[in-house]
N, C-alpha and C positions, 0 to 999 in steps of 0.2 A: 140151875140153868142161868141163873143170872148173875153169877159169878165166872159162869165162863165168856159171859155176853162180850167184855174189852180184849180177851184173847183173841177171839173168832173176828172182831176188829180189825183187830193189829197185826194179824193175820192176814185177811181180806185184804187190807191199805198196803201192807207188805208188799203183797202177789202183784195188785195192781202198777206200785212204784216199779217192780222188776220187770214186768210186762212193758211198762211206758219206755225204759229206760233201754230194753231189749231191741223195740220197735226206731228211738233215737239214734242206737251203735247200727242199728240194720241200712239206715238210712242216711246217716251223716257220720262216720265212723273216723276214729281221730287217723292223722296222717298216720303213715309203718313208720318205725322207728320213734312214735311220740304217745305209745301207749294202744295202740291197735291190736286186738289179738291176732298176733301172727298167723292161725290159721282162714283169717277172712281174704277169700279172694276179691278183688276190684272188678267193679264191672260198669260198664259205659254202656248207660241206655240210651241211647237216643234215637228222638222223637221225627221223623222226616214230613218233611212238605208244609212247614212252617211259610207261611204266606200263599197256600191255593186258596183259602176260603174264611173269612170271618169266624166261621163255626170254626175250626181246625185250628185258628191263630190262637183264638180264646182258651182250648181244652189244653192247649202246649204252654201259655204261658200258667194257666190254673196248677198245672203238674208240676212246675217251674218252680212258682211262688209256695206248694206244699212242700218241695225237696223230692218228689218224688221222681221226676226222671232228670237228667245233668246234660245231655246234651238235646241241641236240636240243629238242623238244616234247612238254606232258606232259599227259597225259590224266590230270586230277586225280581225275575222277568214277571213273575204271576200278577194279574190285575190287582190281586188284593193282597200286596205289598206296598202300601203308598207310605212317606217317609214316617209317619205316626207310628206304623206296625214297628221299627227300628227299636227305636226310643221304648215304647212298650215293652218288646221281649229283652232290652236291657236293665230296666229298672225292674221284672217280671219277681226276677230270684233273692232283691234284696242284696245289703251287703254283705250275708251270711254265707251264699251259696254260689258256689264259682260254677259254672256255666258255660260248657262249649260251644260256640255257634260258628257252624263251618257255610260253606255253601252249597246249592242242591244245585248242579250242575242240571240243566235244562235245556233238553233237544229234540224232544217229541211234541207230535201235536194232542191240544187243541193251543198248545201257547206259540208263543209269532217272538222270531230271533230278535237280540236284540241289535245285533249287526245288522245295517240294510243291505247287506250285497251278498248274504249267508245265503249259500248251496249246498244241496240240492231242497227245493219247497216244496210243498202243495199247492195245487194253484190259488188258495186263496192265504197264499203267503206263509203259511204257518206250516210249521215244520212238517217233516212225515210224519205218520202215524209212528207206532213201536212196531209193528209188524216191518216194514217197510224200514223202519231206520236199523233194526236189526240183522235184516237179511244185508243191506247196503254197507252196514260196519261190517259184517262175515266175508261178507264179499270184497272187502276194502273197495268200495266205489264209493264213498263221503271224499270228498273235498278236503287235501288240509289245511291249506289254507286256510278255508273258509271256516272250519276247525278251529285252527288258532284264533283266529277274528274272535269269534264270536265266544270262546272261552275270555279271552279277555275283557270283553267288555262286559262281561257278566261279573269278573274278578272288578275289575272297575267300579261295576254296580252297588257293589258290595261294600266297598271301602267307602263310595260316596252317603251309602247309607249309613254306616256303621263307624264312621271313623278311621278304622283302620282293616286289616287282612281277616279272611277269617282264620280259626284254630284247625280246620278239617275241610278236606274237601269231597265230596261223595257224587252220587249221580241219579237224579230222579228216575226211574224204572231202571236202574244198574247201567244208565246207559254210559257210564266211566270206563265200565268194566272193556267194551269194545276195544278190538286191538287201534282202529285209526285213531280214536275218540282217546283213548289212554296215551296212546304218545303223543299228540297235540295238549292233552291234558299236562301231562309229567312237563313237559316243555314249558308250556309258560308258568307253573309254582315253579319250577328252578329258576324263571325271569324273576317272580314278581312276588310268591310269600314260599320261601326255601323252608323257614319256618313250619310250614304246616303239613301235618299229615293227610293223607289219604288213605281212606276206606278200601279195605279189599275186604272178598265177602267169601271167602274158602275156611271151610268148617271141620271143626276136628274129632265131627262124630266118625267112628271105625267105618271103615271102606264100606261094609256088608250093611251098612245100614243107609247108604247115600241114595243108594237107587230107590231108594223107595221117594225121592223127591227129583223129580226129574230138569224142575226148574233151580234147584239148589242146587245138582248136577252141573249143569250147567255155568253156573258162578260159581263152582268152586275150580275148572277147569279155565274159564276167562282170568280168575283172581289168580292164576299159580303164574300166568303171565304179567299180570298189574305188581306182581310181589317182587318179581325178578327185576324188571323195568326200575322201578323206584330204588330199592337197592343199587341200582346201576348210576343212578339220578339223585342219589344222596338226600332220599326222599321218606320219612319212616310212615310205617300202615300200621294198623292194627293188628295185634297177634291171632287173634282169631273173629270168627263172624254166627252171627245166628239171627233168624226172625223171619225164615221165609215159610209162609205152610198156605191154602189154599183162602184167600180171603174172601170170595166171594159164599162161601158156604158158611154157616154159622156153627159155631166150638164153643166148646167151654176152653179160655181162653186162657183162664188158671192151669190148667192142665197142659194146654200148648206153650204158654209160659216157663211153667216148670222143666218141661222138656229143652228147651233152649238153654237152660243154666249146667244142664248136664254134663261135665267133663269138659264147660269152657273157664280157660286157663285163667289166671290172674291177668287184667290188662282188655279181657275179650270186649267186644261189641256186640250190644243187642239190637237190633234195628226193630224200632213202633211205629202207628201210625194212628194215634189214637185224635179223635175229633169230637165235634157236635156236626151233625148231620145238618146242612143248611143247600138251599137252591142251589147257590154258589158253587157249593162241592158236587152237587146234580149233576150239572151243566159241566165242570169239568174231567172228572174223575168216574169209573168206577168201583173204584173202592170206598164202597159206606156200610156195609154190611155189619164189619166189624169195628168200626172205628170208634162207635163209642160203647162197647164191651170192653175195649182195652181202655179207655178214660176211666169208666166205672172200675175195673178192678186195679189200676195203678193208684186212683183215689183211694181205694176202697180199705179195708182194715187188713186183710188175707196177702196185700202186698207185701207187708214188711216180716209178716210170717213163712213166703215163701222164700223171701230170699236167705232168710237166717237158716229155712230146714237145708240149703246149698254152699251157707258159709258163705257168703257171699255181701259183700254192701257195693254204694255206689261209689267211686270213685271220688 
C-alpha cells in the first residue's frame, strides 16, 4: 500500500490540474484561430440592470472581476448610478478580461426621464408603468419625438459617464423591442454610436416549443421586426437570444440555465439578472426572487461544468 501511496498522488494532482485547467478553457478560452478548440461555441452572458441597486451593482461587478459573466447593461437614469459606479464596473474585470458594457435603455416607471419635456408621463412625472408603456408602443401612441429626446440623452448619459459610446444597446423590460421605441431607437445609434450593436431577443428553440413561453413568444415576434430594421440601418444584433422563464417563482436555476444553451448558435446572447437583494432593489423592482440564485450558481463551481457539458465558453 505504501508503494502505491505517490501513484494514487500523482494521479489525484493530475485529475485536479486537468479539472482546473478544463474549468480555465470553459471560461476564458483562447481567441478561434489561436489555439481554441474549434468545437467551442461563444456565448455572451450578459448581466442587465447594472445601476438599479447597490446590492445588483456589487453581484455584477463580483461576476465580473471572477470572469464569470462578459457583458453587462447599465441603467444610467437609475438613482444608484452616481459617477463612482462608472469607474467601479470599469476597473471591476482587470486588465485580463474584456467586458461589454452597452446601455439599458429606460422607459418605464418607477424611474423619471431624463429629458424634461418626455411624453407621455405619469402624473408624478415618471414614466408609465410597463403595462401602459406597452399597450401605448402596440398602439403606436408614444411620441417620437419625445422618443428621440430622451434616447439621446440617455446615450449622452452614458458617454458622460464612461468616456465614451457604449458596445451594445438593449432595453430595460424589452422595452427596445417596441415598434415606436425601435425606430427612434435605430435612429439615433446610426447619429451617434453606428458602431454598436443592438440586442434582438428572437430564439432559435424549434417552432413547437415556443408556445409554451408566452412572453418569449412575444419577443421573438417584436425581435424578427428589430432584426429587419437594423439590417436596413446598417446596424448588427446578435445572432440569437435566450433567458426569459418565469422569475417570480423559484427553479433550480442550473437546470433553467442549461436549457438556454440548447441549440444557441456560436455568437448567442444569454440574458442574467443576478443581484444581492437589498431595500433599493424592494423599492424598485420586482424581480428578487431569483436574483441571487443566479449570483450563487454563476459564482458557484457547477458553472464552468455546465457550460463545457454544451461546448460552450464565454466570448
Amino acid at each position: 500500500m505504501r508503494a502505491a501511496r505517490p501513484t494514487t498522488q500523482r494521479a489525484t494532482l493530475r485529475n485536479s490540474f486537468v479539472a482546473e485547467a478544463a474549468t480555465r478553457q470553459a471560461l476564458h478560452p483562447a481567441p478561434f484561430g489561436k489555439g481554441a478548440p474549434p468545437h467551442l461555441r461563444k456565448l455572451w452572458l450578459c448581466a442587465d440592470d447594472y445601476g438599479i441597486s447597490p446590492g445588483v451593482n456589487r453581484a455584477i461587478r463580483d461576476l465580473i472581476a471572477r470572469g464569470r459573466i462578459n457583458a453587462t447593461s447599465v441603467m444610467v437614469i437609475a438613482p444608484s448610478f452616481p459617477a463612482a459606479e462608472a469607474s467601479a464596473l470599469c476597473t471591476a474585470g482587470g486588465p485580463d478580461h474584456h467586458v461589454a458594457i452597452g446601455l439599458h435603455l429606460t422607459l418605464t416607471a418607477p424611474f423619471r426621464p431624463a429629458a424634461a419635456n418626455y411624453r407621455p408621463t405619469d402624473r408624478d412625472g415618471a414614466f408609465l408603468s410597463l403595462t401602459h408603456t406597452m399597450a401605448s408602443g402596440l398602439m403606436r401612441r408614444l411620441d417620437p419625438d419625445a422618443l428621440e429626446a430622451e434616447t439621446a440623452n440617455q446615450f449622452a448619459a452614458f458617454r458622460q459617464a464612461f468616456g465614451r459610446a457604449p458596445d451594445f444597446v438593449d432595453g430595460h423590460q424589452h422595452v427596445h423591442l417596441l415598434p415606436q421605441v425601435s425606430d427612434a431607437l435605430l435612429a439615433v445609434m446610426k447619429r451617434v454610436v453606428p458602431g454598436a450593436w443592438i440586442r434582438q431577443c428572437g430564439r432559435t428553440v424549434p417552432v413547437r416549443q415556443r408556445w409554451r413561453d408566452p412572453k418569449g413568444l412575444l419577443l421573438d415576434v417584436l425581435s424578427a421586426r428589430l432584426r429587419a430594421r437594423s439590417v436596413a440601418c446598417g446596424i448588427r444584433s446578435n445572432p440569437a437570444f435566450a433567458g426569459t422563464y418565469n422569475y417570480m417563482r423559484a427553479a433550480a436555476f442550473e437546470a433553467v440555465f442549461g436549457a438556454f444553451l440548447q441549440g444557441l448558435p456560436d455568437g448567442g446572447l444569454v440574458m442574467c439578472h443576478p443581484g444581492f437583494v437589498d431595500t433599493e432593489l424592494q423599492r424598485l423592482d420586482k424581480l428578487t426572487a431569483m436574483r441571487e440564485q443566479e449570483y450563487a450558481f454563476f459564482a458557484g463551481e457547477r458553472f464552468p461544468a455546465v457550460l463545457a457539458a454544451h461546448d460552450m465558453a464565454l466570448a
